[in-house]
C-alpha positions as CSV (number, residue, x, y, z in Angstrom):
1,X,2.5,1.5,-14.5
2,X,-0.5,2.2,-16.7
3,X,-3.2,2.2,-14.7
4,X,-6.4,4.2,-14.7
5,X,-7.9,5.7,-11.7
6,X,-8.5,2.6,-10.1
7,X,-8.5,0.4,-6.6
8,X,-8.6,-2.8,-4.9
9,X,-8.3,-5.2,-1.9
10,X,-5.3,-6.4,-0.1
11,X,-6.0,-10.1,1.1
12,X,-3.0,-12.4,1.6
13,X,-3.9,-16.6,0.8
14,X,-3.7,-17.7,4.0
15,X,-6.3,-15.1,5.3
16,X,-8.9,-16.5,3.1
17,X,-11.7,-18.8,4.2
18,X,-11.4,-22.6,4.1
19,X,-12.0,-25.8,5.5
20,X,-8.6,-27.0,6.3
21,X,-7.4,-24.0,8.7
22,X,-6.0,-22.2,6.4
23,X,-6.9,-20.4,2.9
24,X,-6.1,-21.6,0.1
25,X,-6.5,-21.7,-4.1
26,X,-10.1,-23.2,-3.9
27,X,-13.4,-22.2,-3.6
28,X,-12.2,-19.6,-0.9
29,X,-10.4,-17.9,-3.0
30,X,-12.8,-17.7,-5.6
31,X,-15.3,-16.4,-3.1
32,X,-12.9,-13.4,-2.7
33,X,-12.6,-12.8,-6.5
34,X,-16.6,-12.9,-6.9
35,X,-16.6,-10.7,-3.7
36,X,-14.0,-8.3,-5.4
37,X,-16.3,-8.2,-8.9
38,X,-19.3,-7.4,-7.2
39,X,-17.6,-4.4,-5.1
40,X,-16.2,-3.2,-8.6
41,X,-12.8,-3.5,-7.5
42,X,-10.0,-4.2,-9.8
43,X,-7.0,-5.3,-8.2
44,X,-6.1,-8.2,-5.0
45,X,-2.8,-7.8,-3.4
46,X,-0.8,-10.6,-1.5
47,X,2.0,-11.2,0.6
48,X,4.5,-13.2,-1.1
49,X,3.9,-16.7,-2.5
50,X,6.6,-18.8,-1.5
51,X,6.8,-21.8,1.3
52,X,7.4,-20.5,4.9
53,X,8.5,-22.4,7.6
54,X,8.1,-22.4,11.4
55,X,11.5,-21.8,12.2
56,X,11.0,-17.6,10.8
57,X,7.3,-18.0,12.6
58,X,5.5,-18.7,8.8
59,X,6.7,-15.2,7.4
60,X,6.3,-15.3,3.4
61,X,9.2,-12.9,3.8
62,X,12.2,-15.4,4.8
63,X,11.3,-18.6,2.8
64,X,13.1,-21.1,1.6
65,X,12.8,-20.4,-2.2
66,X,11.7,-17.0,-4.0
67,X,10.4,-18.9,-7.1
68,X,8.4,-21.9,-5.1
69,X,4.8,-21.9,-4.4
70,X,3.7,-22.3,-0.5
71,X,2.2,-26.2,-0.2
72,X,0.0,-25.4,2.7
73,X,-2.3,-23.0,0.3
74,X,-2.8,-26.3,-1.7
75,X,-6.3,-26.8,-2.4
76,X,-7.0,-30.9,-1.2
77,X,-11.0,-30.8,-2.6
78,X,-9.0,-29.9,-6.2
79,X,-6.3,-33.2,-5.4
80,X,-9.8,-35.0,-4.4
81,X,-11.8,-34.4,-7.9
82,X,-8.0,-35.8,-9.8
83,X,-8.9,-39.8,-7.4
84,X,-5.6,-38.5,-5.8
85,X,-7.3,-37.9,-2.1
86,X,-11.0,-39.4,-1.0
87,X,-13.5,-37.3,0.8
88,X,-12.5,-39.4,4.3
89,X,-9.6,-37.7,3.9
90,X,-10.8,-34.2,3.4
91,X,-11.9,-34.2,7.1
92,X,-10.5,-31.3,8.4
93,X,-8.3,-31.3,10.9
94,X,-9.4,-30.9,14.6
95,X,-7.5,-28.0,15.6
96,X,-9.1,-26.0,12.2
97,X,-10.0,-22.1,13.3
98,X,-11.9,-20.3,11.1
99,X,-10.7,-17.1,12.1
100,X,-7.2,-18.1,12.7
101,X,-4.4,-20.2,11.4
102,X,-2.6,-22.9,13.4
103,X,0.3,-23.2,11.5
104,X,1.6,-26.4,13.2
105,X,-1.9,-28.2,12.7
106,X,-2.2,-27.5,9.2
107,X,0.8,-28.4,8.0
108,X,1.5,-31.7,9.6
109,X,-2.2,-32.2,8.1
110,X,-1.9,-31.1,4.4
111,X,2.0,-32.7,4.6
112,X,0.0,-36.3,5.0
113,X,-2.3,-35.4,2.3
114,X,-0.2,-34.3,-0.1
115,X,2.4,-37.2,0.4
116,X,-1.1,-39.8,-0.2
117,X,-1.8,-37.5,-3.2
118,X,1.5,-38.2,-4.9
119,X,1.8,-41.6,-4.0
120,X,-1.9,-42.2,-5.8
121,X,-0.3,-40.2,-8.8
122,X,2.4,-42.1,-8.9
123,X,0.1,-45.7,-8.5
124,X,-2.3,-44.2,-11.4
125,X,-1.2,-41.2,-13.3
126,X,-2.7,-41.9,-17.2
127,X,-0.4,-41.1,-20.2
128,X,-1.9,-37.1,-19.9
129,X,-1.3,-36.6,-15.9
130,X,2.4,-38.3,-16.8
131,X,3.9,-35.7,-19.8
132,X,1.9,-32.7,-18.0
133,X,4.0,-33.4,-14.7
134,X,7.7,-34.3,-17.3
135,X,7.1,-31.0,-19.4
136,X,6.4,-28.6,-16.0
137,X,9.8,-30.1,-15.1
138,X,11.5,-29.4,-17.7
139,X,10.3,-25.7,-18.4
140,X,11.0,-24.7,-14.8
141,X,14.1,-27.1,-14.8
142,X,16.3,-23.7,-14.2
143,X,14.7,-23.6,-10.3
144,X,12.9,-26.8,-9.6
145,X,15.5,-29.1,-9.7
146,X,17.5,-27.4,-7.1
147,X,14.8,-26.4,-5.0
148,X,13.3,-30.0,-4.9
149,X,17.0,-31.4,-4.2
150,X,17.3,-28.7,-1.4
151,X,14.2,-30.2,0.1
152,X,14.7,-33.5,-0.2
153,X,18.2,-33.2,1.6
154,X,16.7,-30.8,4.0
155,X,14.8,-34.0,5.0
156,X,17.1,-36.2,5.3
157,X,19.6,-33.8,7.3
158,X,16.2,-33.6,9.9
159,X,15.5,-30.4,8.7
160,X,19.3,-28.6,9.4
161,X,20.3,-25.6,7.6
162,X,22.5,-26.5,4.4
163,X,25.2,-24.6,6.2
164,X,25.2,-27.9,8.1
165,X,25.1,-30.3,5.5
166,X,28.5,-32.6,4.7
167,X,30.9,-30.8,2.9
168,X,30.4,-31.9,-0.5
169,X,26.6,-31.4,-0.5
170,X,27.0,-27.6,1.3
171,X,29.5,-26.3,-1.7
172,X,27.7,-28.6,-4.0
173,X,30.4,-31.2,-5.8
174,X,29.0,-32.1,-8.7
175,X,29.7,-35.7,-8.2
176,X,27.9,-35.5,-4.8
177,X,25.1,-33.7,-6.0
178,X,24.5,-36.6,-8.8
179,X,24.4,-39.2,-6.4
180,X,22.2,-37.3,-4.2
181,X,19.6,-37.0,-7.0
182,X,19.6,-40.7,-7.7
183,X,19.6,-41.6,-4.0
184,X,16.9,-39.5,-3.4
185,X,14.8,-39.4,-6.6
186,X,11.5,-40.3,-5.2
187,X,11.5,-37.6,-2.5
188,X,12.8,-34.8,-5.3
189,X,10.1,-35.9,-7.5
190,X,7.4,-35.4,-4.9
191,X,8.3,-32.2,-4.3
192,X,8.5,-30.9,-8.3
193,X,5.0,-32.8,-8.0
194,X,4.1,-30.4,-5.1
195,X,5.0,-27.5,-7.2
196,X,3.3,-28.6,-10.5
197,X,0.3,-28.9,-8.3
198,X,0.8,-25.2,-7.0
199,X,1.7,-24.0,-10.7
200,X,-1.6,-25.7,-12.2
201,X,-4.0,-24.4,-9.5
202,X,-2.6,-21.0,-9.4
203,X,-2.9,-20.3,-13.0
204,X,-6.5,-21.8,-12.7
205,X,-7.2,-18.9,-9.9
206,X,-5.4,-16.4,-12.3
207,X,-7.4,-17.3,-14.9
208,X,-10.9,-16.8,-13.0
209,X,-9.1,-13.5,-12.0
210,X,-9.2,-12.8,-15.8
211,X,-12.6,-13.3,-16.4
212,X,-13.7,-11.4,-13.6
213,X,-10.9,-8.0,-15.4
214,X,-9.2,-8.2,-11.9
215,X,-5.2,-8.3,-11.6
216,X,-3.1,-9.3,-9.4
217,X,-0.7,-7.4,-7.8
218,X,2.3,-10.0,-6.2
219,X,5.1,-9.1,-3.9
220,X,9.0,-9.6,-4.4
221,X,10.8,-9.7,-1.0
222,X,14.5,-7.7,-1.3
223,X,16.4,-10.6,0.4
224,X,16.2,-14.1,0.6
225,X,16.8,-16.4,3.6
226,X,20.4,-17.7,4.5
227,X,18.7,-21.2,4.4
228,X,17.5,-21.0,1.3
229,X,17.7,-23.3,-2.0
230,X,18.5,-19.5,-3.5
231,X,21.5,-18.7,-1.8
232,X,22.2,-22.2,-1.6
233,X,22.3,-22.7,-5.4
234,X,23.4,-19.6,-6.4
235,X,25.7,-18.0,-3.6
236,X,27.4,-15.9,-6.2
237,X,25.3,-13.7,-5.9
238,X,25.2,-13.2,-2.7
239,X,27.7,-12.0,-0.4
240,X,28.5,-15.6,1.1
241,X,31.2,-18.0,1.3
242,X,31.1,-21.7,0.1
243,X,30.5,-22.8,3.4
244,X,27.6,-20.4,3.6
245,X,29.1,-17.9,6.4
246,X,27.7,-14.5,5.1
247,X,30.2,-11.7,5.2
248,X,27.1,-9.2,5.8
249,X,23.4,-9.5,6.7
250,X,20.8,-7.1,6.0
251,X,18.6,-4.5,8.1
252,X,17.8,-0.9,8.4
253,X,19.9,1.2,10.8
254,X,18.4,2.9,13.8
255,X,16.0,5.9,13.3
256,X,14.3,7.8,15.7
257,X,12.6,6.2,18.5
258,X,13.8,2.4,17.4
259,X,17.3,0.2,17.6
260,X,17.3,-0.5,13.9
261,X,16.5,-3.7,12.7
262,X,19.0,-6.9,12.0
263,X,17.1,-8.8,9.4
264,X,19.9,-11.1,9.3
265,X,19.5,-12.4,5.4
266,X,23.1,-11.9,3.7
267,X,23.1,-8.8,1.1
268,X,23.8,-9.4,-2.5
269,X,27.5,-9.6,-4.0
270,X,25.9,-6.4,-6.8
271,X,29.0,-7.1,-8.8
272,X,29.1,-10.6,-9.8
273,X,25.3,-10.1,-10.1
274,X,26.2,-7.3,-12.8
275,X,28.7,-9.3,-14.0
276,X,26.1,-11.7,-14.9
277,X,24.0,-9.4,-16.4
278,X,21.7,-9.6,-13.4
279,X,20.7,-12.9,-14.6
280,X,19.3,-14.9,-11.0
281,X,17.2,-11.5,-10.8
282,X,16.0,-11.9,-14.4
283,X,14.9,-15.4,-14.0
284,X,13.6,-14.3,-10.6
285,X,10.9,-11.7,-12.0
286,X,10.4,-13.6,-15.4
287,X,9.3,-16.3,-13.1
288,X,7.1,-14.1,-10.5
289,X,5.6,-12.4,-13.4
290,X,4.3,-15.9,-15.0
291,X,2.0,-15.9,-12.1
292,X,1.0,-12.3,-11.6
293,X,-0.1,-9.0,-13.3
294,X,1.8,-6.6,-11.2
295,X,4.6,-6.4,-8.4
296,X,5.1,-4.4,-5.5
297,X,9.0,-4.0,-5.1
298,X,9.6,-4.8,-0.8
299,X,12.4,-2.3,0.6
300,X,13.2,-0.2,-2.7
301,X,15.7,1.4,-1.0
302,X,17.9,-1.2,-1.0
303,X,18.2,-0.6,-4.9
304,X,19.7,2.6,-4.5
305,X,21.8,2.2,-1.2
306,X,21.7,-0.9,1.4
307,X,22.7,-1.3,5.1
308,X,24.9,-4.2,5.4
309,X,25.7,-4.8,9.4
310,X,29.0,-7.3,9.7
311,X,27.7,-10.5,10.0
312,X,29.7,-11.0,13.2
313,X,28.1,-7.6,14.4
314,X,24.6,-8.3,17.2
315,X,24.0,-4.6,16.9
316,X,21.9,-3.2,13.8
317,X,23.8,0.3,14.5
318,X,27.0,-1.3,13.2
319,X,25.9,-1.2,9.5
320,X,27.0,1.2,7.1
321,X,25.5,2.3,3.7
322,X,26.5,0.8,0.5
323,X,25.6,1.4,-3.0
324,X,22.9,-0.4,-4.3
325,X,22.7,-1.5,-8.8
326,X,20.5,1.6,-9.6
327,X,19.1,2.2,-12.6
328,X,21.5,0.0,-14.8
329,X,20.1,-2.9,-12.4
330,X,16.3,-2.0,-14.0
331,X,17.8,-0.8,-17.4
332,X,18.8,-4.7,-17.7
333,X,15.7,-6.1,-16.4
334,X,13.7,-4.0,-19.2
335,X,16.0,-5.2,-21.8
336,X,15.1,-8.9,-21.4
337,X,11.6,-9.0,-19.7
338,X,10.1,-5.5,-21.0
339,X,8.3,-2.4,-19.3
340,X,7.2,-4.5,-15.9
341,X,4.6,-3.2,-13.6
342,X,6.4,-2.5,-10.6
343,X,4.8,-0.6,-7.1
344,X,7.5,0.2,-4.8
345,X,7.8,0.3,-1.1
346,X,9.3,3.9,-0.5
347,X,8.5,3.8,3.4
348,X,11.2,5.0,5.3
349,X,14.7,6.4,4.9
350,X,13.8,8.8,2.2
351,X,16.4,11.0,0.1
352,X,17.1,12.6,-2.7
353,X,18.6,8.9,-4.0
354,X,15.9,6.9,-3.6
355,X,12.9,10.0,-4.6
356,X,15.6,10.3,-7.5
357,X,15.4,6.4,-8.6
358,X,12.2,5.9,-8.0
359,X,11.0,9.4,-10.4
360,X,13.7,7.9,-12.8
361,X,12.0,4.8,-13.3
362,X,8.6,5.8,-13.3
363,X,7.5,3.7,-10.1
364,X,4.4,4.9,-8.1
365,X,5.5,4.8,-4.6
366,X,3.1,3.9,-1.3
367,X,1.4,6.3,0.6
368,X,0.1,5.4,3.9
369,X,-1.9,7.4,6.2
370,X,-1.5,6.0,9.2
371,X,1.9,8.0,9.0
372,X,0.7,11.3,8.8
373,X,0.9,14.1,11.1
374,X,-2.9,15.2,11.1
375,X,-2.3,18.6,12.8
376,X,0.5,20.0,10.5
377,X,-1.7,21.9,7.0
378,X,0.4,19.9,4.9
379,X,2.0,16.4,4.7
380,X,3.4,14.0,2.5
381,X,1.1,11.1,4.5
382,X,-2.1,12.9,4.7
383,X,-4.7,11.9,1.8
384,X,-5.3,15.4,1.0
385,X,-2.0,15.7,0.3
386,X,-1.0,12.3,-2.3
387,X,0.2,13.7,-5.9
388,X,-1.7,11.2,-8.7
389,X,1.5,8.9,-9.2
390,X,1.3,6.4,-5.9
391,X,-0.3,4.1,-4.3
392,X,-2.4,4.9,-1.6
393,X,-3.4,2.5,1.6
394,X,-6.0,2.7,4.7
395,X,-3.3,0.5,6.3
396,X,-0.9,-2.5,4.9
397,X,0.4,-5.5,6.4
398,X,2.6,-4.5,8.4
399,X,0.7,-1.8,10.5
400,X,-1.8,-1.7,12.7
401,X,-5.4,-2.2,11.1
402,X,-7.1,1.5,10.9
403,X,-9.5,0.7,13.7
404,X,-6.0,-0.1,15.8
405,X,-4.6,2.4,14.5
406,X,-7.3,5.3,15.7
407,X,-7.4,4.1,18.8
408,X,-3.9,4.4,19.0
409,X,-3.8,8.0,18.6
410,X,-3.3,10.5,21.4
411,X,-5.5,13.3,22.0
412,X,-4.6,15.8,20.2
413,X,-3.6,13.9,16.8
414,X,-7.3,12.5,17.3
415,X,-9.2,15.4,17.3
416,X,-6.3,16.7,14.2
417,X,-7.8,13.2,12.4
418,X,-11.3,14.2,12.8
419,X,-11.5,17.8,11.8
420,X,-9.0,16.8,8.3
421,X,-11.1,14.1,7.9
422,X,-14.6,15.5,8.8
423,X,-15.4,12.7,10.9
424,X,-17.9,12.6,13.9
425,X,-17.4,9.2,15.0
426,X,-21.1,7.9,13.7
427,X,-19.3,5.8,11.2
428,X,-16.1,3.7,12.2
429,X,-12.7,5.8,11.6
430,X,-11.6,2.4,8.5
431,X,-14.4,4.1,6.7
432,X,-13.5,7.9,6.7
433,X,-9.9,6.6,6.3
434,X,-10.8,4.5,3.2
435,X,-13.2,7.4,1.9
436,X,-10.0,9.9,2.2
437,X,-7.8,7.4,0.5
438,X,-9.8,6.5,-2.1
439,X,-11.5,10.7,-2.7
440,X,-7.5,11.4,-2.8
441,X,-5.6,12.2,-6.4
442,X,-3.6,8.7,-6.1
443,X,-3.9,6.5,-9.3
444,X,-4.6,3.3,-6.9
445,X,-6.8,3.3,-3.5
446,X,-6.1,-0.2,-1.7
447,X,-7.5,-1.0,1.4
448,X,-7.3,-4.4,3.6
449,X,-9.6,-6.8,4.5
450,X,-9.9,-5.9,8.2
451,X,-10.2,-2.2,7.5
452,X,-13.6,-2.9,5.3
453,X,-14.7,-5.2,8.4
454,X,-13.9,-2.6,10.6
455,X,-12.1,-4.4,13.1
456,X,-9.2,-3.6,15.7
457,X,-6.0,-4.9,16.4
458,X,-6.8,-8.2,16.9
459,X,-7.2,-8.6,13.0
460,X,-3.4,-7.2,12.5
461,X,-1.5,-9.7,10.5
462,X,2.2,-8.8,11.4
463,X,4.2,-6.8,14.1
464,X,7.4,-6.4,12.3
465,X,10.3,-7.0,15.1
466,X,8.3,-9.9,16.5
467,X,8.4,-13.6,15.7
468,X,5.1,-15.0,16.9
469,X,1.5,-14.6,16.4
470,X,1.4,-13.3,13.1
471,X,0.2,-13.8,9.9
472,X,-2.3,-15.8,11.7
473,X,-5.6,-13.8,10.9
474,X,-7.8,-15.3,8.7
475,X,-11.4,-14.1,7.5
476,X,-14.9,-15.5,7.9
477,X,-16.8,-17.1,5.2
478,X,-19.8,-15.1,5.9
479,X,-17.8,-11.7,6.6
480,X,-17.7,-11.4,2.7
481,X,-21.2,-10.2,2.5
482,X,-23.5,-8.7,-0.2
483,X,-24.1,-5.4,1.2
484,X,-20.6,-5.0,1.8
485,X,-19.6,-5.4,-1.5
486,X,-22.4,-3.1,-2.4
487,X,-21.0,-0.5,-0.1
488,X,-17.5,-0.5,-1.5
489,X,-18.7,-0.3,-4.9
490,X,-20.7,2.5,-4.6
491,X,-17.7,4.5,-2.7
492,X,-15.8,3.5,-5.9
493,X,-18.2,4.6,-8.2
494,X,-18.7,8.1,-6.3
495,X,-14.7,8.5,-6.3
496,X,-14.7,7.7,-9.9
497,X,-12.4,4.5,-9.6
């Protein structure tokens, strides 16, 4: 990764003001990116993209598609100015918070709009609107067409996993799969048109992103959901059978102080992916890089060695270790998609393999301070202490915001965090943490929204281990303030970022 000495802002979409309980690609959005040029920052980071679904509590981690965009950050005012929606019908929705997301609300709300949308298309689309919608079709023919097929039969099944689908339609006969896409042509095209809407607003937002000289740093999640139009599609390559049954899920085996975790995705069949050249990877990250500037690699450990727990196993201790594609997996993606920009999450379970892949490859890993020990002279979490190759963070998320985080801290560690930090408790601890992190030798200082707004754990956007309440935070318009901006830019300029 190229950069400069440089920083930036983690947001995810849904955080982001809006009128329709929930953020979206709209004016919201471009409120953050004028926010973000008038701090002088140069980067926004996300969560990943994708649909989520209340069934995995709306985590952009387990969706049903790695290459779809999420309908519910669908911007209705933009459907509005196309005659597709009328300003009636922009009302929001009663149960709208502006400081949190009701996921429930919103999407039974935008699902109404966005079926009227299409069915106005369809009623009035001119020559243009029609070969715009046929050509995104056909160039991202390779996904959509199996993702929108997945959905529409996902309807019609009342929403079961494909696992539970007839026969023919869960290991895919051709035969059956043609006379599903007939059958169900109108509710596969409304879903491609739910995606061309997503592609053509999110490269609008990219492009004001541009202008403004600020990238975008995206998110690829290791795994993908079981029920998923990815495994479901392409279960070779995935450790899977052709009724779906996974022969091992992923996790992270127990550590000190924890149980491990079962994530429960299936783990990757690494040899008929190599076999094919890698090649539902490549299209993976030539499709996630048509939408963003740079990527933070989720779990990079799993590329050098992966804990796959027996799918029959409850227990996350009953993994074992196996090894992951290592370098020849990135040697292939360079050789058809170039020298990508890649962050990796090297948090946890560190060893010589993984240090050793990542200094390989060149990847800046994360640093995050809220893992430091504050009274020990030296450590690898302490800001003091980051070499100029990483990224550092006041928090991410999936910790505690740096406000939580402080308060968290016993006694001792406290007083250690005050005296490394210089800090006398005049100023809130997000802004001595964010002062550390962005004073420190790494190449990228990000902080988070909540951390600049100095606010506790109520503003934490996930518990990992949990299944409710999170991702739920959103930001108020009016919390994106002048002199806010004005403070984080001169902190930049004095840290020469």
């Amino acid at each position: 990764m190229n950069f400069e000495r440089t920083s930036g802002v983690f947001c995810h979409l849904t955080s982001l003001p809006g009128g329709h309980g929930i953020g979206d690609l709209g004016a919201g959005a471009r409120a953050f990116l004028d926010f973000l040029d008038a701090a002088d920052q140069s980067l926004w980071q996300f969560c990943p993209l994708g649909p989520t679904t209340g069934v995995h509590g709306h985590s952009p981690y387990s969706s049903p598609s790695t290459f779809a965009g999420n309908p519910l950050l669908l911007d209705l005012h933009a459907l509005r100015d196309q005659g597709w929606l009328t300003d009636a019908e922009l009302e929001a929705p009663a149960a709208a918070e502006p400081t949190r997301v009701d996921y429930e609300a919103v999407a039974a709300f935008k699902r109404e709009r966005l079926r009227t949308a299409f069915e106005r298309f369809e009623q009035s689309a001119d020559a243009g609107e029609s070969d715009a919608f046929a050509a995104f079709r056909e160039r991202e023919r390779d996904w959509l067409a199996d993702y929108a097929l997945y959905r529409a039969l996902k309807r019609v099944h009342g929403g079961e996993s494909w696992t539970e689908w007839p026969r023919e339609l869960r290991e895919r006969d051709p035969d059956a799969l043609a006379a599903a896409r007939e059958e169900h042509a109108d509710e596969v095209r409304y879903h491609a048109f739910v995606q061309w809407r997503f592609d053509e607003q999110w490269r609008a937002l990219r492009e004001a992103a541009s202008e403004r000289d600020i990238r975008l740093l995206g998110d690829v999640p290791m795994y993908a959901a079981l029920d998923s139009a990815d495994v479901w599609a392409n279960r070779e390559a995935f450790a899977v059978d052709t009724a779906g049954n996974p022969e091992a899920v992923a996790g992270v085996p127990p550590s000190a102080g924890d149980d491990g975790q079962r994530w429960g995705m299936p783990v990757y069949d690494w040899d008929a992916l190599a076999a094919d050249d890698y090649g539902w990877w490549v299209r993976r990250l030539d499709r996630l890089f048509d939408l963003v500037d740079v990527a933070r690699l989720d779990h990079f450990k799993a590329f050098d060695a992966y804990w796959a727990i027996p799918a029959n196993a409850a227990s996350a201790a009953d993994g074992e270790w196996h090894p992951g594609p290592g370098a020849a997996f990135f040697e292939r993606v360079r050789e058809d998609l170039g020298d990508l920009p890649f962050v990796v999450e090297d948090l946890g379970f560190l060893d010589d393999g993984v240090l050793g892949l990542r200094d390989h490859l060149g990847f800046p890993g994360m640093r995050v301070p809220e893992y430091a020990d504050w009274c020990a002279e030296h450590h690898r979490y302490k800001p003091s202490d980051y070499p100029r190759d990483c990224v550092a963070y006041t928090s991410t998320h999936d910790t505690d915001t740096a406000v939580g985080y402080y308060e968290s801290l016993g006694e001792r560690q406290r007083d250690c965090f005050d005296y490394a930090l210089d800090f006398d408790g005049d100023e809130s601890p997000a802004w001595a943490l964010l002062d550390a992190v962005w004073d420190s030798p790494a190449v990228v200082a990000m902080t988070t929204l909540p951390d600049l707004l100095t606010l506790g754990s109520d503003a934490r956007l996930n518990t990992p281990g949990t299944g409710t309440g999170n991702w739920a935070w959103r930001v108020d318009e009016g919390a994106l303030a002048d002199d806010l901006a004005a403070r984080l830019a001169d902190v930049t300029a004095n840290a020469r970022r």
